[in-house]
Backbone bond lengths (Angstrom), bond angles and torsions (degrees), N, CA, C in turn:
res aa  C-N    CA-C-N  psi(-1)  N-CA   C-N-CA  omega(-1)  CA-C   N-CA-C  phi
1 X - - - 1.440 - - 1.521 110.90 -
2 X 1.280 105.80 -43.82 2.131 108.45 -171.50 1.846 81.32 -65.54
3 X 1.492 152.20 -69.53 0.979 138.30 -159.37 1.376 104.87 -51.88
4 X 1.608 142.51 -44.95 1.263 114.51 -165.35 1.938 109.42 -71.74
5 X 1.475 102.93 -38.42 1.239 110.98 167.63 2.035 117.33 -26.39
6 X 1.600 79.85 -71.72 1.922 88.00 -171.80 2.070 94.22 -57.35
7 X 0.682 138.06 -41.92 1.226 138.31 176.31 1.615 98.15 -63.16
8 X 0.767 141.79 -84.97 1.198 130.79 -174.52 1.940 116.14 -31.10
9 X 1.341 102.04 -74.85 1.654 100.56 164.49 1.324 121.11 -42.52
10 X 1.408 124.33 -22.94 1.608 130.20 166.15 1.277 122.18 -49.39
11 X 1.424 105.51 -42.03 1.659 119.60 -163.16 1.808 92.92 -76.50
12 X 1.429 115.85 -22.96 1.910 107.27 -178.13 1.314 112.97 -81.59
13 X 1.546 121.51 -30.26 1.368 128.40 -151.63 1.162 109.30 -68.23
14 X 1.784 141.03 169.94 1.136 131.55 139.09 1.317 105.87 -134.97
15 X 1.674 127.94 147.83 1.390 134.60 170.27 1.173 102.90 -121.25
16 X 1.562 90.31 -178.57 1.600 106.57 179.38 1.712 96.09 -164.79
17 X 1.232 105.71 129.52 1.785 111.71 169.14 1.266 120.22 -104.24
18 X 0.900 100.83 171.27 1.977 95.30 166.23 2.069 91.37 134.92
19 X 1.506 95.31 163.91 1.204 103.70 -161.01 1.946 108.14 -83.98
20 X 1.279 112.64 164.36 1.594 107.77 172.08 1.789 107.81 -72.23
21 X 1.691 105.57 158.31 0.961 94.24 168.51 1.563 135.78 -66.23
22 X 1.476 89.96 -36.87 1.539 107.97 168.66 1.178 141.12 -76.44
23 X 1.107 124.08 -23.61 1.196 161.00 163.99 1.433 119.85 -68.66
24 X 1.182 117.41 152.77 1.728 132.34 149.85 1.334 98.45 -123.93
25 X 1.660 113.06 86.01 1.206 138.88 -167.86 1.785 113.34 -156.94
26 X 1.434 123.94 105.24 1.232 140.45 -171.54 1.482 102.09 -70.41
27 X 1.599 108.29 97.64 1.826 80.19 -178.29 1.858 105.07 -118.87
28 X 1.188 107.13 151.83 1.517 123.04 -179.00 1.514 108.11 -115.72
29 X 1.458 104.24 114.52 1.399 109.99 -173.25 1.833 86.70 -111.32
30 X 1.520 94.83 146.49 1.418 107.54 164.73 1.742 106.09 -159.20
31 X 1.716 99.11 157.85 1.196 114.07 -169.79 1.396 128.89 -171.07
32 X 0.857 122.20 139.78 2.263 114.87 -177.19 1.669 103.87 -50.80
33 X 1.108 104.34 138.49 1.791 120.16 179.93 1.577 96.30 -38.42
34 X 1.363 112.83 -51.71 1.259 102.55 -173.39 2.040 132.94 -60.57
35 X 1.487 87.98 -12.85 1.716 89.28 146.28 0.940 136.37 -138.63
36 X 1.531 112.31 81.50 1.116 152.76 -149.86 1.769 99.20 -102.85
37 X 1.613 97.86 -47.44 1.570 107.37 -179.61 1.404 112.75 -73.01
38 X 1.328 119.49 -16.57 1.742 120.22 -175.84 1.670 92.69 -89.47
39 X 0.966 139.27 -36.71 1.426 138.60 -176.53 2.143 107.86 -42.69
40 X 1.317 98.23 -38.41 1.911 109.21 -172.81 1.808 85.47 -63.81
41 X 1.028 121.76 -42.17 1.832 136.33 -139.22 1.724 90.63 -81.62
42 X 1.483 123.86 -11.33 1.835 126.60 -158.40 1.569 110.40 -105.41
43 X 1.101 126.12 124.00 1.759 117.35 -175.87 1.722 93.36 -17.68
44 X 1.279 89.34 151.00 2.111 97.55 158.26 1.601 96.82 -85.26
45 X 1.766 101.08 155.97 0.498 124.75 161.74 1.706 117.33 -114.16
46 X 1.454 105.62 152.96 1.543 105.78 -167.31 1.842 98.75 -104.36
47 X 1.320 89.97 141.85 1.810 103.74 173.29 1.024 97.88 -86.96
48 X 1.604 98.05 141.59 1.301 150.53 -174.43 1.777 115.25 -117.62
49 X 1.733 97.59 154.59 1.612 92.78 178.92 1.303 95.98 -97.71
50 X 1.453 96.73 -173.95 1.859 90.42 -171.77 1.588 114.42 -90.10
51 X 1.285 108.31 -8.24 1.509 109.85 175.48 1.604 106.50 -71.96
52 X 1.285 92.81 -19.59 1.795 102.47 175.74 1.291 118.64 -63.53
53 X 1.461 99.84 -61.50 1.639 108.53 179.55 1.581 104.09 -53.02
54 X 1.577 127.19 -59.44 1.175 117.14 -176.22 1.276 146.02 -45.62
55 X 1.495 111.94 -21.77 1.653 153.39 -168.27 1.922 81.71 -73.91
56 X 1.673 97.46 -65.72 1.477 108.31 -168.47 1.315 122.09 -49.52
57 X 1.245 126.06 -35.34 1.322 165.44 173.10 1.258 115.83 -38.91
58 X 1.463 99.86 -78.47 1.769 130.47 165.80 1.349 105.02 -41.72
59 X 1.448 120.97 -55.73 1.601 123.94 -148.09 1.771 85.27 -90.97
60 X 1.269 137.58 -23.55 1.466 122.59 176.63 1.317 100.62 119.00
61 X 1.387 127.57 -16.72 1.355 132.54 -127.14 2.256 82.38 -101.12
62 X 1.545 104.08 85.42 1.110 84.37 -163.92 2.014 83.54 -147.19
63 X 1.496 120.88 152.60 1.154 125.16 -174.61 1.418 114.68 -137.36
64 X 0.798 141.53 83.47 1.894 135.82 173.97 1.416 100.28 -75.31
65 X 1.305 99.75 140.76 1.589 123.84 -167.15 1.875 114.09 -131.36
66 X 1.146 131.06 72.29 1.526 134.29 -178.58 1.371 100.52 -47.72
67 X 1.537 120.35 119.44 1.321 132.39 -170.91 1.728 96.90 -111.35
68 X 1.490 117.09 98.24 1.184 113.88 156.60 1.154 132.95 -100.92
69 X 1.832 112.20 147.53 1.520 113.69 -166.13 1.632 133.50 -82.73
């Protein structure tokens, strides 16, 4: 049941990864579709390759950010 759930709440969410500008800091933003429009409004973040993210990963060097709308 908790799997159809997290699947279900899956289908609202939206993220975005990629590193800070300032930083050497992995950050994972997530949030309901519906703030989707506050996401443009958040420092950019710069893309990364994935050996990048993983490097980031390893070292801890990692930030989740709850983006509400």
């Amino acid at each position: 049941m908790e799997k159809d759930l997290l699947e279900a709440l899956g289908q609202h969410l939206v993220w975005r990864i990629g590193r800070a500008e300032e930083e050497e800091v992995l950050v994972v933003r997530v949030g309901l579709a519906s703030a989707t429009p506050r996401f443009k409004e958040l420092p950019r973040l710069v893309n990364i390759p994935d050996a990048e993210i993983e490097r980031l990963a390893r070292e801890g060097r990692v930030r989740v950010e709850w983006v509400e709308g």
